[in-house]
N, C-alpha and C positions, 0 to 999 in steps of 0.2 A: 667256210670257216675252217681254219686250220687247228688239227691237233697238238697241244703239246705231248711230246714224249715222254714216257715216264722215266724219271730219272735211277738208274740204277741203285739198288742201296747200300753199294758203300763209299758213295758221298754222303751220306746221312750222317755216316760215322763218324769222317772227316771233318764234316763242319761244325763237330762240336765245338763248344766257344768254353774256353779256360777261363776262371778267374784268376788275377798276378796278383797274391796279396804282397808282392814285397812292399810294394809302394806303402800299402799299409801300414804293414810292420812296421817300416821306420819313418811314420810321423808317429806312430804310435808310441815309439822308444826314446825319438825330440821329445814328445809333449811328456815322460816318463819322466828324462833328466831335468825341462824347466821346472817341474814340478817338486820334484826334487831337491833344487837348488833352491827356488822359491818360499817353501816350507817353513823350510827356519825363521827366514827371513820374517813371514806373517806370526811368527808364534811368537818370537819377542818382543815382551815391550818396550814401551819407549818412555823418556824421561820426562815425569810430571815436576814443576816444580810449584813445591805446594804453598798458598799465602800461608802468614805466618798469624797468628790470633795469641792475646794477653791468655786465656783462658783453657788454652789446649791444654789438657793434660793425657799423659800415654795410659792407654788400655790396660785395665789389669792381664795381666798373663794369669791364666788358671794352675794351679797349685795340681799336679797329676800324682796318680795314684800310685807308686813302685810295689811292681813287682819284682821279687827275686827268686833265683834260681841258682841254688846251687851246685857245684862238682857233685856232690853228695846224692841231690836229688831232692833238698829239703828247700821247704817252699816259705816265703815270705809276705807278707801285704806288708806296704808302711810299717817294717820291722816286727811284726806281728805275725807267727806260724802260723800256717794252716796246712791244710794234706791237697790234695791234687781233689779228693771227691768236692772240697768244699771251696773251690778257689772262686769260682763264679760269685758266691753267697757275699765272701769275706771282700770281695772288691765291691761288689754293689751297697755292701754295708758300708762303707770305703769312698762312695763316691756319693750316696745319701741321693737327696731329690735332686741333685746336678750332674743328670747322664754326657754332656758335653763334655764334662771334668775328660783330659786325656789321662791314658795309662802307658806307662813305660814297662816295658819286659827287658830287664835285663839279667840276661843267663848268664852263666860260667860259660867257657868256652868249651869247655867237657864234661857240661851235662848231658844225661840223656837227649837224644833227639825226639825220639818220642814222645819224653815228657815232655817237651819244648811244645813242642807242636801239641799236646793234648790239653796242655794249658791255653794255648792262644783260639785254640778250637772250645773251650768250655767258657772263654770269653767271650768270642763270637756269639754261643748258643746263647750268652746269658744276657746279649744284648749291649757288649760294648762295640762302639765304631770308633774309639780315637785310640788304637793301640799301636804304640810304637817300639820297635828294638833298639836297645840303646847298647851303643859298640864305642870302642876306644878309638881315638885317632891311629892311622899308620905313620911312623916318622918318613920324614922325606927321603929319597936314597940317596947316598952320596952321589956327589961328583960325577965320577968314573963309571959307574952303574949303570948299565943296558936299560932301556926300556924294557919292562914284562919280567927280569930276573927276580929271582924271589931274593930276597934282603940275606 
């Protein structure tokens, strides 16, 4: 019976075997951009066209609660003062047994920020979920106007 030899050790070293992740990388970066470009695609819908019935009639829209916020700092429910401690109370009085009712917050443009946000936070706490900020349209730019220049 013959011996083998022992092999020296630094072949050992040598024969280490590499893994090549590029190949990885880029199906990783293909299936990145189909997905990518795909996205959109599955999030829009598409057109139902709806039967037509004698008896339809359109949904009520719910009547929302206004908030105001002045330059000033002074607070309003549906034209009605209140102070900032009591704005939670004066809209849930506001909105009665129908929490769904939405509410619009519409500030000055140079109110407080603080106050803005300590309002939207004491409706939060006090349990509203349909609060929304209500802002003016931007006119369109002229003509000649850069995209991204400010007006």
């Amino acid at each position: 019976m013959r011996r083998r030899r022992p092999m020296p050790p630094d072949v050992f070293e040598r024969a280490r075997a590499d893994l090549n992740v590029t190949p990885l990388v880029d199906v990783m970066l293909v299936l990145l951009v189909i997905f990518m470009v795909t996205a959109p695609m599955l999030a829009a819908g598409f057109h139902v066209d709806l039967p037509k019935a004698r008896a339809a009639a359109p949904l009520p829209t719910p009547v929302a609660v206004i908030v105001a916020i002045g330059a000033d700092g002074r607070l309003t429910v549906d034209g009605e003062e209140t102070t900032a401690e009591r704005i939670a109370e004066a809209v849930a009085a506001h909105l009665g047994e129908d929490r769904s009712r939405p509410i619009r917050l519409r500030a000055d443009g140079s109110a407080p920020y603080r106050l803005v946000v300590g309002v939207l936070d004491a409706l939060a706490v006090g349990g509203a979920n349909r609060i929304g900020l209500v802002t003016s349209a931007v006119p369109p730019a002229p003509q000649g106007a850069r995209d991204g220049a400010a007006p």
